[in-house]
C-alpha positions in Angstrom: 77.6 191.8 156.6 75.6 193.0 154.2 72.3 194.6 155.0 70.6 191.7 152.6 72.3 188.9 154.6 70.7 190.5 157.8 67.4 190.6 156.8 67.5 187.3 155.5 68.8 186.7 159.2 66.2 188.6 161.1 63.5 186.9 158.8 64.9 183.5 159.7 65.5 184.6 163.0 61.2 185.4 163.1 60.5 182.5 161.0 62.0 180.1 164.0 59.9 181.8 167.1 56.6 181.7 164.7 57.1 178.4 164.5 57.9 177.6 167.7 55.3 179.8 169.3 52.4 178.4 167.1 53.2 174.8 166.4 55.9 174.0 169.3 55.3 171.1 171.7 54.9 173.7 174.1 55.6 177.0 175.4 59.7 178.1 175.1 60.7 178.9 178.6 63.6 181.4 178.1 64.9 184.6 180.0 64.9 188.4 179.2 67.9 189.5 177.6 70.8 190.2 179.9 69.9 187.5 182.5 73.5 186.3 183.4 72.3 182.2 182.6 70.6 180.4 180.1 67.3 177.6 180.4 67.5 174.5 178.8 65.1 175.9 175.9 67.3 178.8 175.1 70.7 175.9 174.8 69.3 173.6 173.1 67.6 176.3 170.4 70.9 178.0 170.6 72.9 174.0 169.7 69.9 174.2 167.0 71.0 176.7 165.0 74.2 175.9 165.5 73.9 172.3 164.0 72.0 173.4 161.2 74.2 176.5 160.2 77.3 174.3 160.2 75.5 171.9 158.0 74.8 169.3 160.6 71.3 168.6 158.6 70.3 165.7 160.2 71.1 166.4 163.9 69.4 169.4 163.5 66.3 168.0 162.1 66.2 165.4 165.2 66.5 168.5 167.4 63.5 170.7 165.2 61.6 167.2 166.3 62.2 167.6 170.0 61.1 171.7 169.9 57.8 171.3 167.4 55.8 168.8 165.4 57.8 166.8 162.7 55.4 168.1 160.1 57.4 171.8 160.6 60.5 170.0 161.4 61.9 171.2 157.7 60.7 174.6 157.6 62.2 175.2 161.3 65.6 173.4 160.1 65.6 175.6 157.1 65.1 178.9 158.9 68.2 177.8 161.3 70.2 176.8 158.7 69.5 180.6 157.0 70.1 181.8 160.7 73.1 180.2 161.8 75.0 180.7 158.1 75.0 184.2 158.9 75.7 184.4 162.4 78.8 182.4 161.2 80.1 184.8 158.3 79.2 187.6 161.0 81.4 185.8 163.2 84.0 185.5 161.2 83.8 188.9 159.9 84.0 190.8 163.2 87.5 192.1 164.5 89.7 189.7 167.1 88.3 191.2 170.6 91.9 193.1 170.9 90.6 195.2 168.3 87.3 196.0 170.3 87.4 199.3 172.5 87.1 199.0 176.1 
């Protein structure tokens, strides 16, 4: 991935928890990183990005809906779409887990 591509990624990646944090419907439960399960406000940002980085515009913007006011619903679908793009050329990039060390 090129280093452009990931800081297009991290910025999206801040864009989404500014917005969240400041003009979510309310606080994002989630866990620290390494918990071995996920809250229902870490799946459902996670089925986010996911629907807006496959292109899945509009079921992502009915999700941005549920997570913060509809007046940010755009700018948080954008930022996902940016974010889940690049997770998926990243994805698709890294070596078949064979190739992995152990």
């Amino acid at each position: 991935l090129a280093p452009a591509a990931a800081v297009r990624a991290v910025e999206a990646l801040s864009a989404i928890w500014l917005l969240l944090a400041w003009q979510g419907r309310r606080p994002v439960e989630w866990h620290l990183p390494g918990a071995p399960m996920l809250c229902a406000d870490e799946a459902c940002i996670a089925a986010f990005v996911a629907d807006a980085g496959e292109g899945r515009r509009s079921d992502a913007m009915l999700m941005a809906c549920l997570l913060a006011r509809p007046d940010v619903a755009a700018d948080l679908t954008d930022a996902a779409e940016v974010l889940g793009a690049t997770l998926r050329r990243f994805a698709a990039a890294a070596p078949a887990s064979a190739d992995l060390p152990s």
